[in-house]
C-alpha positions as CSV (number, residue, x, y, z in Angstrom):
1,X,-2.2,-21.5,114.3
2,X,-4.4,-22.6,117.4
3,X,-7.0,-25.0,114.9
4,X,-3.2,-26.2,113.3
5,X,-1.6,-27.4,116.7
6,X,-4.7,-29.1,117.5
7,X,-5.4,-30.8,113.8
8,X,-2.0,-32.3,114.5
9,X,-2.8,-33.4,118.0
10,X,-5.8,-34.8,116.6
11,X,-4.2,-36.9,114.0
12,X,-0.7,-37.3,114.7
13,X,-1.0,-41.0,115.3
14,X,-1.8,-41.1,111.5
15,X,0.6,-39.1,110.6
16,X,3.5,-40.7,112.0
17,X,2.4,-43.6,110.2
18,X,2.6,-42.1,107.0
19,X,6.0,-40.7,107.5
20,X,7.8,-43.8,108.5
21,X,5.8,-45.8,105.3
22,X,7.1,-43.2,103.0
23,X,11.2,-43.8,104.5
24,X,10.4,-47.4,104.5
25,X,9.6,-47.0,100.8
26,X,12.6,-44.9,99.8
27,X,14.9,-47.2,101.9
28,X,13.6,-50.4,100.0
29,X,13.5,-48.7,96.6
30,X,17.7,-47.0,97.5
31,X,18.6,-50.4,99.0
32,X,17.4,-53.3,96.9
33,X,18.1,-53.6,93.3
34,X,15.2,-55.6,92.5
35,X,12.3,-53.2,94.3
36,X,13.9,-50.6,93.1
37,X,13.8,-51.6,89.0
38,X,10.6,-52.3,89.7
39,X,9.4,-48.7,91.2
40,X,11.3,-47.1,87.9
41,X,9.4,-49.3,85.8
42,X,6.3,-48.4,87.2
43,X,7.5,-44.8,87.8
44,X,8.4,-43.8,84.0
45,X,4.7,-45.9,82.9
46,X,2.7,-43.8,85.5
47,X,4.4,-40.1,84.4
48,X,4.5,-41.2,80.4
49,X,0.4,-41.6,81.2
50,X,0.7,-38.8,83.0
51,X,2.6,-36.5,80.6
52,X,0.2,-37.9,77.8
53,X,-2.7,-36.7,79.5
54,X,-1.6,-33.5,80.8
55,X,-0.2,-32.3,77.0
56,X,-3.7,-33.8,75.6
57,X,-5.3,-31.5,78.3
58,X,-2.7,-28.4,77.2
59,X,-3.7,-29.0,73.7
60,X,-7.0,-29.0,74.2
61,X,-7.1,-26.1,75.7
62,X,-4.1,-24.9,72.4
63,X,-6.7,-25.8,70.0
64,X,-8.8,-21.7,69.8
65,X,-5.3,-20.7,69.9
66,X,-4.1,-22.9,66.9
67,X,-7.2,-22.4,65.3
68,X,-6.8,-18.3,65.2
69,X,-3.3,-19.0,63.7
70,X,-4.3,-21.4,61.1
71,X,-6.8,-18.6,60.4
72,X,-4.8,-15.8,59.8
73,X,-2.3,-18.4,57.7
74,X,-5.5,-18.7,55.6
75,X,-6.6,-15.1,55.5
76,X,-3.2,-14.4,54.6
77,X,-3.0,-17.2,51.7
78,X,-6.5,-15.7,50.8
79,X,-4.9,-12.4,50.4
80,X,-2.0,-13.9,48.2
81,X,-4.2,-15.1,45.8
82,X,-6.3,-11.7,45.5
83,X,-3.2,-10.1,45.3
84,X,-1.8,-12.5,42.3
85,X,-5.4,-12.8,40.9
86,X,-5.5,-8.8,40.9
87,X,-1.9,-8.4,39.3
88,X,-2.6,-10.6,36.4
89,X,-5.8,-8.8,35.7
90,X,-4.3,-5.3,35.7
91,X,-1.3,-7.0,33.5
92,X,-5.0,-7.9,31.1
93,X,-6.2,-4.9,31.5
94,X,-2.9,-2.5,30.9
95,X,-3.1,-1.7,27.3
96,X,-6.9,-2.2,27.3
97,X,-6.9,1.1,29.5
98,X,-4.3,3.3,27.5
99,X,-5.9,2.0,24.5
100,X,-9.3,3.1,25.4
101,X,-8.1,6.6,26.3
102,X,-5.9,6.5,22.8
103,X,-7.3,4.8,20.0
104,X,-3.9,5.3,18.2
105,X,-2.6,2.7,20.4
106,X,-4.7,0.1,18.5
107,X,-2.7,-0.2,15.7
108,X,0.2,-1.2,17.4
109,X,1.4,-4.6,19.3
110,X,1.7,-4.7,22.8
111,X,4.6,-7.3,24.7
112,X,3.6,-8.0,28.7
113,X,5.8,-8.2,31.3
114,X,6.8,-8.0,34.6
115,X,9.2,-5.4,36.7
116,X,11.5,-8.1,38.2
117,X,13.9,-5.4,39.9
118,X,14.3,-1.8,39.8
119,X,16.1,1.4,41.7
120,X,14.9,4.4,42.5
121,X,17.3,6.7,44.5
122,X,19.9,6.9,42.0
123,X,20.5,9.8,39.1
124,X,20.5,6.8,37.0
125,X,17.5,4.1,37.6
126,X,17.0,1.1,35.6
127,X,14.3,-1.1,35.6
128,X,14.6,-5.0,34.7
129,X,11.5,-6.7,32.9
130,X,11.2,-10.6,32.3
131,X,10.9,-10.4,28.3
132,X,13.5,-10.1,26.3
133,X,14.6,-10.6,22.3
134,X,13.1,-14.0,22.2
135,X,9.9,-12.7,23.3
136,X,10.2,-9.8,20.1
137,X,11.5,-6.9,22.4
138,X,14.0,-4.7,21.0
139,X,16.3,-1.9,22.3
140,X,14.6,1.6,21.5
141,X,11.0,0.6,22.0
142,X,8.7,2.5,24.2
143,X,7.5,0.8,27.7
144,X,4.4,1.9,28.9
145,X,1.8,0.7,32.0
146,X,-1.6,1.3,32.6
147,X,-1.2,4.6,33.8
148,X,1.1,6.1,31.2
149,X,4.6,6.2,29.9
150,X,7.6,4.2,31.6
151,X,10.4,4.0,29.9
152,X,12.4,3.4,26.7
153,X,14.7,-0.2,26.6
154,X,18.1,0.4,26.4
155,X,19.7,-2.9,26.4
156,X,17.8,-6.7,25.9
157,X,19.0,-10.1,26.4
158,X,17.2,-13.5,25.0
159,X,15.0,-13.5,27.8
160,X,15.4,-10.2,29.8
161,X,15.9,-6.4,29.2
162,X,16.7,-3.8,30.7
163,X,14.8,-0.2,30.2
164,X,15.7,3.8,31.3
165,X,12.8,4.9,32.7
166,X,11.5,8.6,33.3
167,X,13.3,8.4,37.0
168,X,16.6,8.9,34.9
169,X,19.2,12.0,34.4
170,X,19.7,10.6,30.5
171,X,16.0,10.0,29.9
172,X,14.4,12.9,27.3
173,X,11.2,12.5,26.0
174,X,9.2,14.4,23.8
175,X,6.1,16.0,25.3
176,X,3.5,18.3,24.6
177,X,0.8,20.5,26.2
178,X,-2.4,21.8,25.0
179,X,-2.9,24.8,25.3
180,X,-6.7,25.6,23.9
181,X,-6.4,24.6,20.3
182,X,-2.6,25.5,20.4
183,X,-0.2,22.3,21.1
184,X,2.9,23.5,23.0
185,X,6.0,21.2,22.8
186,X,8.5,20.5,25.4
187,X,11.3,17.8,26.3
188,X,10.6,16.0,29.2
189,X,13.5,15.1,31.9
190,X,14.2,14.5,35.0
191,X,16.2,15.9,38.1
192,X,17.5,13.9,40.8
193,X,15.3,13.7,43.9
194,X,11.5,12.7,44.0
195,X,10.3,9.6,42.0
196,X,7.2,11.3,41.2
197,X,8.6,14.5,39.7
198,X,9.8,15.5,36.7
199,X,10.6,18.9,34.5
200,X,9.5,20.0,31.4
201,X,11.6,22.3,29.8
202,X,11.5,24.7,26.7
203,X,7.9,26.0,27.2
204,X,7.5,29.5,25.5
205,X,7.4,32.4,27.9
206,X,4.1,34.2,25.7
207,X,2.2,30.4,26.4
208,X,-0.4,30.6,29.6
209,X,0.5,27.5,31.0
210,X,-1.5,26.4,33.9
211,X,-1.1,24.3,36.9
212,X,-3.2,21.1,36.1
213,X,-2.7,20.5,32.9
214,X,-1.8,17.2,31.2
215,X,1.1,16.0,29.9
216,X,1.2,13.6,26.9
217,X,4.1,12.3,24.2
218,X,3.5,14.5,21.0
219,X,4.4,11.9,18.5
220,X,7.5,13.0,17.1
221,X,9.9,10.2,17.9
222,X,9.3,6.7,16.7
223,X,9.8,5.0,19.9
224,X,5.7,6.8,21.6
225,X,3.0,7.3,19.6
226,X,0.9,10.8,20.1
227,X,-0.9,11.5,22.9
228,X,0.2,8.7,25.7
229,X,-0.4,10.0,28.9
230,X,2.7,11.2,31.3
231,X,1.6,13.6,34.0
232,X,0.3,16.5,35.1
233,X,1.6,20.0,35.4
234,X,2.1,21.0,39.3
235,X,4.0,24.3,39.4
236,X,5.2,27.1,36.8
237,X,8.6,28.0,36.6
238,X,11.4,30.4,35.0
239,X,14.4,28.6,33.1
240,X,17.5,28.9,34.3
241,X,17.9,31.3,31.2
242,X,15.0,33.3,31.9
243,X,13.7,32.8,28.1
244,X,11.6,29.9,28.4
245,X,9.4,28.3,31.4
246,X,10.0,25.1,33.0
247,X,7.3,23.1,34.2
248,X,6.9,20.4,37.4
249,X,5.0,17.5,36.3
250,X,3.7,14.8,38.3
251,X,4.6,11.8,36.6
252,X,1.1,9.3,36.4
253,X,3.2,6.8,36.8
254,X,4.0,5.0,40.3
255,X,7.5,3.5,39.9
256,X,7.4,2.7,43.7
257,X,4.6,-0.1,43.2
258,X,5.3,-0.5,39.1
259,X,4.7,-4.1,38.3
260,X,3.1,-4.8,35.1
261,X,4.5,-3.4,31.9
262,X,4.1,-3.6,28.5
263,X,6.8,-3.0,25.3
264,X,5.3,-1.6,22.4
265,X,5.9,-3.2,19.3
266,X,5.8,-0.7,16.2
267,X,5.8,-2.7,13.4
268,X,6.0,0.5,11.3
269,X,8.9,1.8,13.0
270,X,11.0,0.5,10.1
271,X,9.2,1.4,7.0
272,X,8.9,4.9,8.5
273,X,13.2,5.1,9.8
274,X,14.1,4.1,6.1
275,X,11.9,6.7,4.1
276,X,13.6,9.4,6.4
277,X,17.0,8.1,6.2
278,X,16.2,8.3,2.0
279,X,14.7,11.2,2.2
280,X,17.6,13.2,4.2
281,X,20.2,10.9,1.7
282,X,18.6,12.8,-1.2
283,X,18.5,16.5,0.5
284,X,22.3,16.0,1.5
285,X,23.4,14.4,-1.9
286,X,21.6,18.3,-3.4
């Protein structure tokens, strides 16, 4: 305080000064019209030069900043176009893999498309696919992905259609188990609760069934061909009845990340429908 008493002592002379020019200043700039358009002028230049600087100066110092965002845009972008890059190969690749586990598959036509919206906690989920009639889909045809069976379309518009998938209370398919050389059949359905689950039911009591084993469509409808992969066997179970077993299967399926589908396109569906239909005409008509 001492060296602060004696700094002013020292200069108070200049001080003073500087005081009284700074009222004289403010009282010419308050009390004269012309002075004082002038200081305003020159004011607003000097703090627009100022500002200009001091925000070229804060954005010089912004730039690392904006630089690591404009990097994560593009890492992000970059990651977009992996992602789409990947989706449209796996759409390539999706009856290329079941057919190369099932060479029946190569006989038939396969329709891409996409899963454009779909539910999964209901007893009743539906899945909506961006093909429809004008694309050559048709209600009753089989929907597979690359994993294995989806689905079966239960209604179609010109461009859309939508399709019952495994996840569903009113879905039955027909399955099949081997068992050695023995081929065990059962009809595949689901309960309400996981999306990954579903039961197989009317397995003979005198087969060994065994956790572990697969889970394919036996062939008998004409909606899936033979041997189509579904899931895997996960627990062994009584029937409510007692007379049969009822199997968990883990669906291969992933309905929570299903995107790319394809409709399967039996062109033989027809021809085979009408020689049953005449054959069961002609065993009625006896």
């Amino acid at each position: 305080m001492r060296y602060l008493i004696e700094l002013y002592l020292k200069y108070r002379f200049w001080l003073i000064f500087i005081l009284l020019e700074v009222v004289s200043m403010v009282t010419l700039v308050k009390f004269n019209k012309y002075q004082g358009s002038v200081y305003f002028t020159t004011a607003n230049t000097v703090s627009g030069a100022w500002y200009s600087f001091t925000s070229g100066i804060s954005s010089f110092f912004d730039m690392q900043a904006e630089n690591e965002r404009l990097e994560h845009e593009n890492e992000m972008l970059r990651k977009r176009l992996n992602d789409l890059r990947s989706g449209m190969k796996e759409e390539d690749n999706t009856v290329d893999m079941l057919t190369e586990k099932n060479r029946n598959l190569r006989d038939y036509r396969f329709i891409s498309a996409h899963v454009i919206n779909a539910t999964l906690n209901r007893a009743n989920n539906v899945l909506t696919i961006d093909r429809g009639e004008d694309d050559g889909v048709k209600e009753s045809a089989g929907v597979v992905c690359s994993s294995g069976v989806v689905g079966i379309v239960y209604k179609t518009s010109a461009h859309y259609a939508m399709v019952v998938p495994l996840i569903n209370e009113k879905s039955i398919v027909s399955c099949k188990v081997d068992i050695d050389s023995t081929r065990v059949f059962g009809t595949l359905q689901w309960q309400m609760g996981s999306p990954q689950f579903s039961f197989l039911n009317d397995i003979p009591r005198h087969e060994v069934v065994k956790e572990g084993m697969e889970v394919e469509t036996n062939g008998f409808s004409d909606i899936f061909p033979e041997n189509i992969p579904v899931g895997k066997v996960t627990k062994v179970d009584d029937s409510s009845d007692g007379l049969s077993y009822s199997l968990t299967v883990k669906l291969y399926t992933d309905f929570a990340k299903l995107r790319n589908v394809s409709v399967i396109a039996d062109y033989t569906r027809s021809e085979r429908k009408l020689l049953e239909e005449k054959v069961d005409s002609m065993i009625n008509d006896k």
